[in-house]
C-alpha distance (Angstrom), angle and dihedral (degrees) to the residues before:
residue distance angle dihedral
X1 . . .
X2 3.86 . .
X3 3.87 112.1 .
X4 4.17 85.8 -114.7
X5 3.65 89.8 59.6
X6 3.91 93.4 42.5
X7 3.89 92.4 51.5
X8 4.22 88.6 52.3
X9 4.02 94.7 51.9
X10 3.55 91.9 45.3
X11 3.99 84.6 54.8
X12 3.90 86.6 44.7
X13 3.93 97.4 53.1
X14 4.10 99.4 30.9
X15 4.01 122.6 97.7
X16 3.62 92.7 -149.0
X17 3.54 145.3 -16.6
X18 3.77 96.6 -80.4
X19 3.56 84.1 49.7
X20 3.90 93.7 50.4
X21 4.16 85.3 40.6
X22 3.68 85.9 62.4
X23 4.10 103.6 48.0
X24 4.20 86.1 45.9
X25 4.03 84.4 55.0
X26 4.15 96.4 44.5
X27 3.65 88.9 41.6
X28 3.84 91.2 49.8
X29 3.53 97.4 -132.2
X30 3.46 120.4 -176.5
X31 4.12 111.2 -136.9
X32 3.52 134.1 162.3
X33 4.01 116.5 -96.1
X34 3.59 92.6 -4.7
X35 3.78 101.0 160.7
X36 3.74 134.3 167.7
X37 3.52 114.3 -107.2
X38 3.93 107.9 -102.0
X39 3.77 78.9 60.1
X40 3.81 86.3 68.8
X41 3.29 100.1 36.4
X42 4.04 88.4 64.5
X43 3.97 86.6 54.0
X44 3.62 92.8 55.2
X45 3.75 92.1 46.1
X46 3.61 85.8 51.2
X47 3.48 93.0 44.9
X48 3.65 92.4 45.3
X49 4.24 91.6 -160.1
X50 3.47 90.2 167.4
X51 3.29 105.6 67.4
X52 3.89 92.7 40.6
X53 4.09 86.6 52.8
X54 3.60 106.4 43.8
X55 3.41 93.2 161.4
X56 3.92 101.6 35.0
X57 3.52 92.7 140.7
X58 3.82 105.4 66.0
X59 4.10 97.9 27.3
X60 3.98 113.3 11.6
X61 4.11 110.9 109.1
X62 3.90 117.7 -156.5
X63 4.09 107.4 -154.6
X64 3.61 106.4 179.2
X65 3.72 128.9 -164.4
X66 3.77 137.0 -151.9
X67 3.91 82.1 -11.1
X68 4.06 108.5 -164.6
X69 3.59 123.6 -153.6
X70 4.23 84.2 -93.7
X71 3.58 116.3 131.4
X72 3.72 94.7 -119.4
X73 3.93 92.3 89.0
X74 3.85 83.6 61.3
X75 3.93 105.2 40.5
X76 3.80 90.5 45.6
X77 3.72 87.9 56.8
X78 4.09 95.5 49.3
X79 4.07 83.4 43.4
X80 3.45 98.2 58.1
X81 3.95 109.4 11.5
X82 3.92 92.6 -152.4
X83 4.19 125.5 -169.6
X84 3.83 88.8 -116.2
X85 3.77 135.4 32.6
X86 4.07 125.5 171.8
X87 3.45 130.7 -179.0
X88 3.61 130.9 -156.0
X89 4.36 100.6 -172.7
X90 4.16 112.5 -148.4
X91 3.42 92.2 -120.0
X92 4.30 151.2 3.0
X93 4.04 88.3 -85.8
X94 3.87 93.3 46.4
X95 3.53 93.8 48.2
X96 3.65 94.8 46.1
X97 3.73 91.2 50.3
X98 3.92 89.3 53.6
X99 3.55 95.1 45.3
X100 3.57 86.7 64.6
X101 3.40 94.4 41.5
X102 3.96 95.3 54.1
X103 4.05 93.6 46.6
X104 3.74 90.8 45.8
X105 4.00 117.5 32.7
X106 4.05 100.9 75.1
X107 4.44 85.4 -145.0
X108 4.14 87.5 61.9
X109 3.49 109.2 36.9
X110 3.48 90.2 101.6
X111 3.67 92.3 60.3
X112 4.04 123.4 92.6
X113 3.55 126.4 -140.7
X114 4.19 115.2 -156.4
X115 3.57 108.3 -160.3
X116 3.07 105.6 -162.2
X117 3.30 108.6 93.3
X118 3.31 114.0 57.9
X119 3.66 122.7 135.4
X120 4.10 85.2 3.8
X121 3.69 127.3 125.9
X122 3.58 102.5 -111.1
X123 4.29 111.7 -104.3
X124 3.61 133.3 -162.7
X125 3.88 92.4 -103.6
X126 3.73 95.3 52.9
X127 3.74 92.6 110.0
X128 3.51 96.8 46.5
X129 3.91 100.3 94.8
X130 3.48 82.4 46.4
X131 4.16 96.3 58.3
X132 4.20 90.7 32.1
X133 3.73 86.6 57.7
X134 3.54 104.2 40.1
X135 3.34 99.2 -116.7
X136 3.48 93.7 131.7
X137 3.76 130.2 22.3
X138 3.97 111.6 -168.2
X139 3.74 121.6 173.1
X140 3.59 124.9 -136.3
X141 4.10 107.7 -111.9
X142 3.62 116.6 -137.2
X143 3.52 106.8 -179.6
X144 3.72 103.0 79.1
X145 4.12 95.9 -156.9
X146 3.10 88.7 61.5
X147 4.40 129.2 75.4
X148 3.88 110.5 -132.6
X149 3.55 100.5 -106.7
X150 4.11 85.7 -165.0
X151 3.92 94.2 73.1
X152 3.93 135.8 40.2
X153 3.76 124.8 163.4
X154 3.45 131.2 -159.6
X155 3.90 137.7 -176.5
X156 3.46 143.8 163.9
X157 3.79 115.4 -124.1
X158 3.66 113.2 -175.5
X159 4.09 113.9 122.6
X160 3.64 122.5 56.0
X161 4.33 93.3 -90.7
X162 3.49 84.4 58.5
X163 3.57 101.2 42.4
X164 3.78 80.5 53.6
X165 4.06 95.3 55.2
X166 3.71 93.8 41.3
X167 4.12 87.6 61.1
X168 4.04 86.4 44.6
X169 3.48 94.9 54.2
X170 3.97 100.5 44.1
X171 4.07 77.2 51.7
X172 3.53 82.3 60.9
X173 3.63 103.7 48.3
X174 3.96 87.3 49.0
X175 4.35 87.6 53.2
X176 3.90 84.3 41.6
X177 3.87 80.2 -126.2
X178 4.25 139.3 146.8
X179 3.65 108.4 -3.3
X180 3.94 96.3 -0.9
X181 4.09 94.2 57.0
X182 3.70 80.1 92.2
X183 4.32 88.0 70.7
X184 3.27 129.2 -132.6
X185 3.79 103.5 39.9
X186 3.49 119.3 176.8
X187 4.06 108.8 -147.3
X188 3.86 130.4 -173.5
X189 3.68 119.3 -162.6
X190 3.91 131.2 -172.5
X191 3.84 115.3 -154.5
X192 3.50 140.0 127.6
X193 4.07 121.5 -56.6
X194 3.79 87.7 -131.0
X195 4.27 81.5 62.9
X196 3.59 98.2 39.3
X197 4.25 96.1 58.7
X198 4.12 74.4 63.5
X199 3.72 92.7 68.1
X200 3.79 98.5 32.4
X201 3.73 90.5 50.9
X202 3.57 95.7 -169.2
X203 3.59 115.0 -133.0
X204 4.01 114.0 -97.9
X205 3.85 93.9 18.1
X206 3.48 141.8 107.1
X207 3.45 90.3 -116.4
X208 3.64 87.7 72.6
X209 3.81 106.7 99.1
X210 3.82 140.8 118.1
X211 3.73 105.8 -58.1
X212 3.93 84.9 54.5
X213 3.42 107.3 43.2
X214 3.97 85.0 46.3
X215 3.29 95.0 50.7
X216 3.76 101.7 54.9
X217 3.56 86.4 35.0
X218 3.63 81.9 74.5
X219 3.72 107.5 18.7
X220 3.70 146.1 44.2
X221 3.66 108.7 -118.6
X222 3.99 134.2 -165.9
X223 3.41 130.7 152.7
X224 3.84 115.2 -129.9
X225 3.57 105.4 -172.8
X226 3.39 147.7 7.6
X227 3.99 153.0 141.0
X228 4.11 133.4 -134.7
X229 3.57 105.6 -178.1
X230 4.09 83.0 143.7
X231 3.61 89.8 63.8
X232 3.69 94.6 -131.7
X233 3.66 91.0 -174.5
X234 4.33 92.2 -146.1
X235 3.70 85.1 60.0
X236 4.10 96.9 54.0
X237 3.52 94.3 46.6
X238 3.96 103.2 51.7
X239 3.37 106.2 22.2
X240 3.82 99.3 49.3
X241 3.27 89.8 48.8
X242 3.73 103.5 42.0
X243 3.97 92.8 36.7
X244 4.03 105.1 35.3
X245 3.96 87.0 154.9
X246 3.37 96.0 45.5
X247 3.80 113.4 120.8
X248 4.16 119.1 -102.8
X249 3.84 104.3 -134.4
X250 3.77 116.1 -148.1
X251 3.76 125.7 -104.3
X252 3.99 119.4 -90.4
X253 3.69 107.5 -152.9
X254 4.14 104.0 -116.2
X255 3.44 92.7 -3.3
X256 3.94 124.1 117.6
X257 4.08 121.3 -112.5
X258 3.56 107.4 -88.0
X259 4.24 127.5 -150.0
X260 3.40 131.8 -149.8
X261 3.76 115.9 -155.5
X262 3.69 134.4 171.1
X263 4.14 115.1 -143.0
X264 4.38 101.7 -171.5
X265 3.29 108.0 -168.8
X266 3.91 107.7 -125.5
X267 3.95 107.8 170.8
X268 4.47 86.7 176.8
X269 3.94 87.1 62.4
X270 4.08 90.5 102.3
X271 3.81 134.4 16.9
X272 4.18 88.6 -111.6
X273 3.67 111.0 -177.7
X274 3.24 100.9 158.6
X275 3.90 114.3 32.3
X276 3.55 94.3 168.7
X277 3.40 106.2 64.2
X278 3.97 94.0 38.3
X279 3.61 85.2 65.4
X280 3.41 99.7 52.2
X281 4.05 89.8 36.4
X282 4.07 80.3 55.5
X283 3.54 90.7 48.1
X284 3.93 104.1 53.4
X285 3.67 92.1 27.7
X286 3.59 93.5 62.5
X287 3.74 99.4 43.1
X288 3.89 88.6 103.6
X289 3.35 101.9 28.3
X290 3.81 108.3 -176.7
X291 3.40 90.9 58.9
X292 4.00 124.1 101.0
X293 3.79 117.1 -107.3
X294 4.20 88.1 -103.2
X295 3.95 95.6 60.1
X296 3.94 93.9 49.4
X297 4.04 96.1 49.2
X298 3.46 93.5 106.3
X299 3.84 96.7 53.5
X300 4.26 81.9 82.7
X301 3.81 97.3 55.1
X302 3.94 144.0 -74.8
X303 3.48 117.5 -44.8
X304 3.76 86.8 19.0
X305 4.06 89.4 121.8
X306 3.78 100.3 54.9
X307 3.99 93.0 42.6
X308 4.41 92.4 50.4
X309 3.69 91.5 39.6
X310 3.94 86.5 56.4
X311 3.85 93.1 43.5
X312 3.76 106.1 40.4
X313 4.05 134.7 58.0
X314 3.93 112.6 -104.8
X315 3.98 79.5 -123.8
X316 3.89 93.3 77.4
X317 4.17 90.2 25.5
X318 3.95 83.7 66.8
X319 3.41 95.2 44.6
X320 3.89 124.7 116.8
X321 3.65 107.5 -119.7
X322 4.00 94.0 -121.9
X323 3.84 85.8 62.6
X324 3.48 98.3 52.3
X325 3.87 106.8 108.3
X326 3.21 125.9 -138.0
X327 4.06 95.6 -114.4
X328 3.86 84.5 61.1
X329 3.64 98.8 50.0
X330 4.15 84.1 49.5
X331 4.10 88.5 59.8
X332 4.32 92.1 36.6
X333 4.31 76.5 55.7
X334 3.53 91.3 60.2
X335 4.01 100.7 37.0
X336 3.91 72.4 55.8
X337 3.73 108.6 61.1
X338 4.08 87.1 53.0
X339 3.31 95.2 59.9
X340 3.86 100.3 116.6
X341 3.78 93.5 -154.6
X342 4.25 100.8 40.2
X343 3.85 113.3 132.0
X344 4.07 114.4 -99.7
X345 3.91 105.2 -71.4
X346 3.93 92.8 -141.0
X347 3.85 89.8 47.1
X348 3.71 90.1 53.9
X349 3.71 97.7 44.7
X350 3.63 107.1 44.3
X351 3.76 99.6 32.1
X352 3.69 108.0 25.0
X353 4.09 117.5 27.0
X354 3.40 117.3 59.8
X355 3.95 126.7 -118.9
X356 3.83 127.6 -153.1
X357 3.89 103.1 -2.3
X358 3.81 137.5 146.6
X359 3.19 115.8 -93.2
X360 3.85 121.5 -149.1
X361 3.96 98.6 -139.0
């Protein structure tokens, strides 16, 4: 019996989670961030969700994504006992098993599970059986210094669909689109450390390319937990040292290291006026990224070296593009939209620079 098929009769025959917790452990199943519970109990102190949702029970909404048949979906929901929880399972066999799960363990029944998107490529609409049915009711916050303490989304991100979804949905939070229209969003995301250096883009490396620089454009990101034991050596330089107190997961025998990282949406980071053309100045710039800021000039048009070079210091002109930060690339954005003679912004965005991609670090 495949391990999908195992997973979905131990939801069929279990009481309750616990109960299903403890046939996956006497069965010595192997699943993917399977950890005892102390393990998540250090997240949440980490995390410290409590404090940032007081009043989780009567306004907090749980959307989460690509859920796996981890225990995480369940501990978060004792932690924090929210007004609204929805599920949308990885797969069939993970939904199955928490559609059992949900209609039998008294502590979930509360919970939905939308089907519908299993094995999908996360789109903009996916929430919007969720909102049309009342499953969940977020509210729109206004005060910008402030995280909306009415939404929190969650998803597990560790196969290549996922991978996939996690990019489209930190495309979202920088279009303040779908599920992050509501502003403000916090979002934790489990995936591989090899994936998460992508996102941190740490500064000086190769890792530092679109999807990062993007992302904390737009977001405050820290990474609250993770484990190396394959010695990826990427992952021992930067993340030990930019993450000391980060917690060390425990090893899951034939399972992959797994990453915990917090993206809070924080659309006063930067002064943007023009978040159009920084994306597309992003884009091109980056296309050769070991180069210095001078040599990839002409990536944003003719006559795009003589205008920069008379608009920005030979400091940042000399500049290797991985130490660019993200301020400067704000003020290059605006030097940008003056440029009398720049190609058509919408042109460039919607039919020439590519959005949420993989990117081959």
């Amino acid at each position: 019996m495949g391990l999908y098929a195992t997973l979905r009769g131990i939801g069929a025959q279990s009481k309750s989670y616990t109960d299903a917790m403890k046939m996956i452990k006497e069965k010595n199943v192997d699943t993917k961030l399977f950890f005892e519970q102390d393990t998540f109990a250090k997240i949440f102190k980490r995390l410290n969700l409590r404090k940032q949702y007081p009043s989780s029970s009567e306004k907090l909404n749980i959307v989460d994504v690509c859920t796996s048949f981890s225990p995480f979906a369940y501990y978060m929901h004792q932690e924090l006992h929210p007004k609204n929880h929805v599920l949308y399972p990885e797969s069939p066999s993970a939904g199955a098993f928490w559609k059992q799960i949900t209609d039998k363990d008294p502590l979930m029944r509360d919970v939905k599970v939308d089907l519908g998107q299993a094995n999908k490529l996360l789109k903009h609409s996916f929430i919007r059986k969720a909102l049309n049915e009342k499953w969940i009711t977020p509210q729109e916050q206004t005060d910008l210094s402030k995280i909306n303490d009415t939404l929190l989304l969650v998803g597990t991100f560790m196969g290549f669909t996922g991978s996939r979804s996690l990019r489209v949905l930190l495309f979202f939070n920088q279009m303040k689109t779908s599920i992050f229209q509501f502003n403000n969003v916090k979002f934790l995301a489990w995936m591989q450390p090899s994936e998460c250096l992508k996102f941190i883009g740490p500064m000086g490396s190769r890792h530092r390319r679109s999807n990062a620089l993007m992302t904390n454009i737009f977001s405050d990101v820290k990474v609250i937990a993770y484990s190396n034991f394959s010695k990826y050596r990427p992952a021992e330089r930067y993340l030990t040292k930019l993450y000391p107190d980060a917690i060390q997961l425990p090893t899951m025998t034939a399972r992959k290291d797994a990453c915990l990282v917090e993206f809070q949406s924080n659309y006063s980071k930067f002064d943007i006026k023009y978040p159009d053309e920084l994306q597309v100045l992003i884009h091109k710039m980056l296309i050769c990224p070991s180069n210095r800021v001078v040599d990839n000039l002409y990536t944003l048009g003719p006559g795009a070296e003589d205008y920069f070079k008379q608009h920005l210091s030979d400091d940042l002109l000399q500049k290797v593009l991985p130490y660019v930060t993200e301020e400067e690339f704000v003020k290059m954005s605006e030097v940008y939209y003056y440029w009398p003679f720049k190609p058509n912004t919408e042109l460039e965005m919607f039919l020439g620079t590519p959005t949420p991609i993989n990117e081959d670090d």
